[in-house]
C-alpha angles and dihedrals in degrees: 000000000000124000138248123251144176114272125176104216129165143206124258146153118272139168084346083303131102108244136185113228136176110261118245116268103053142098094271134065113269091230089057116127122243120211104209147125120310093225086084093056089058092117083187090061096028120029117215120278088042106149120221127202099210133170101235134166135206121259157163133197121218085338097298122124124322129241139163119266125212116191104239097222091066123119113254115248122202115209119196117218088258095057103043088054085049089057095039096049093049086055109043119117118236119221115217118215112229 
């Protein structure tokens, strides 16, 4: 079972369709899908670019792409730009040069 964990994503268009990816920066590709409520693709309630703090977790099903997975029922949570840079910055990973 793999556990769930924070993950700043956004809203953007994709495709003609509004998507939720992961924001650059983590652990995930930033053209990962995101499997989540529609409520955040509700460009009336949430323009496009508005940035979300979820617990996801990584998943599969039947062995075919991954793709993160966000229960429906969760409270939305807004993130600013500042803070999404502030979450982002205490979790990126540094890479050491050898």
């Amino acid at each position: 079972m793999t556990a769930y964990r924070q993950v700043a994503v956004h809203s953007e268009a994709w495709n003609g369709q509004v998507e939720i990816h992961p924001m650059p920066g983590q652990a995930y590709a930033t053209d990962m899908n995101v499997q989540c409520s529609s409520r955040l693709r509700d460009t009336s309630v949430y323009p496009l670019g508005t940035c979300f703090l979820v617990e996801a977790k990584l998943t599969d099903r039947l062995g075919g792409p991954q793709y993160l997975y966000v229960w429906h029922g969760d409270d939305i949570k807004v993130m600013s730009k500042k803070e999404a840079q502030v979450f982002l910055g205490a979790y990126r990973r540094v890479r050491l040069n050898v």
